[in-house]
N, C-alpha and C positions, 0 to 999 in steps of 0.2 A: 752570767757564767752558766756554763749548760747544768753542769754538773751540782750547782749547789742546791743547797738543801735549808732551810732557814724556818724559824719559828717564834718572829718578833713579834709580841702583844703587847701595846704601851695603851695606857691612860691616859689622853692628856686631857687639863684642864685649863680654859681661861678665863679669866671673867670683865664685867662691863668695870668701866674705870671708874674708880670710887666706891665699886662694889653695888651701886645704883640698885633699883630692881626695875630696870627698864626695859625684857626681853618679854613681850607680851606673849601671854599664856593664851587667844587666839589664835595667834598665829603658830604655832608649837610645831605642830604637825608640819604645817609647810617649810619653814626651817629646816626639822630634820630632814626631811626629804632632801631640800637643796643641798645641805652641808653634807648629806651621801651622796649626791652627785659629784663634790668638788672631791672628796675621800676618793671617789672610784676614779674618777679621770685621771687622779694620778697612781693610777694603779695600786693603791692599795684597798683593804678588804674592809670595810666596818661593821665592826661585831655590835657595836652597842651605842646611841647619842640620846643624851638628854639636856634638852634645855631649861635651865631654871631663871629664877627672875632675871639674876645678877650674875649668872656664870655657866659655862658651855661643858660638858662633858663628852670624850671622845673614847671611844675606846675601838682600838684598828691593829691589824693585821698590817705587819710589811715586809717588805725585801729588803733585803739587808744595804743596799743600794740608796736606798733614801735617807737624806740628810734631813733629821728630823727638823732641825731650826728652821730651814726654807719650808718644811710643810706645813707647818706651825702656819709659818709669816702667812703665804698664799691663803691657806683657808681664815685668815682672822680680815685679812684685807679683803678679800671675795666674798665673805659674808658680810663684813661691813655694806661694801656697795652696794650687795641687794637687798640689807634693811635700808640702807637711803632712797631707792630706788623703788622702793615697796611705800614708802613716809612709813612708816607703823612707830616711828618715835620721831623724837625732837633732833635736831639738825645737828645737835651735838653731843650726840652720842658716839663714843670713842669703847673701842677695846681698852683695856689695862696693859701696859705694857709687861712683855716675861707671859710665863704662862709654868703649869707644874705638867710634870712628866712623871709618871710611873710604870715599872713592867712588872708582866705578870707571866709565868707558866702555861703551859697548855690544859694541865689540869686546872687552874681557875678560871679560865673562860666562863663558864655557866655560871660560875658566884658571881664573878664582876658584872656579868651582863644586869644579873637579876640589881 
């Protein structure tokens, strides 16, 4: 819509299945980088990503337009393929199914980033 005006900021989070700590700290850096490439392609904005052993933090900018469940699915299924595709873990490495959602204000932007 031309006219709208929008200021969605969610958290989401999801982690390896069983809680594992299988997300190697190596490769950290190149992850995030991927996982703001799959953020921007669909047009939304990522303010903030950290990967920890056992679980994924997002934090993104969107239009009101996006159906957050299908954004969720996409980036958990496209990062999956390119840890398999990378090997940097065992052949059975699964996301956790679900994932947590949080929103936030425009004035906490810089606390949630930090």
């Amino acid at each position: 819509m031309a006219n709208t005006f929008s200021r969605i900021y969610l958290q989401l989070v999801f982690a390896v299945q069983g809680r594992q700590s299988l997300i190697p700290k190596a490769h950290k850096e190149e992850l995030h980088k991927y996982i703001t490439s799959l953020v921007q392609a669909r047009r939304a904005k990522m303010l903030a990503v950290r990967c920890m052993p056992d679980h994924t933090h997002l934090f993104v900018g969107f239009k009101p337009s996006v159906l957050i469940a299908d954004f969720v699915k996409e980036i958990k299924v496209q990062n999956h393929a390119f840890i398999a595709e990378k090997k940097w873990m065992a052949p059975g490495f699964r996301w956790q199914e679900g994932y947590g959602v949080f929103s936030y204000g425009h004035p906490q932007i810089d606390r949630v980033c930090k």
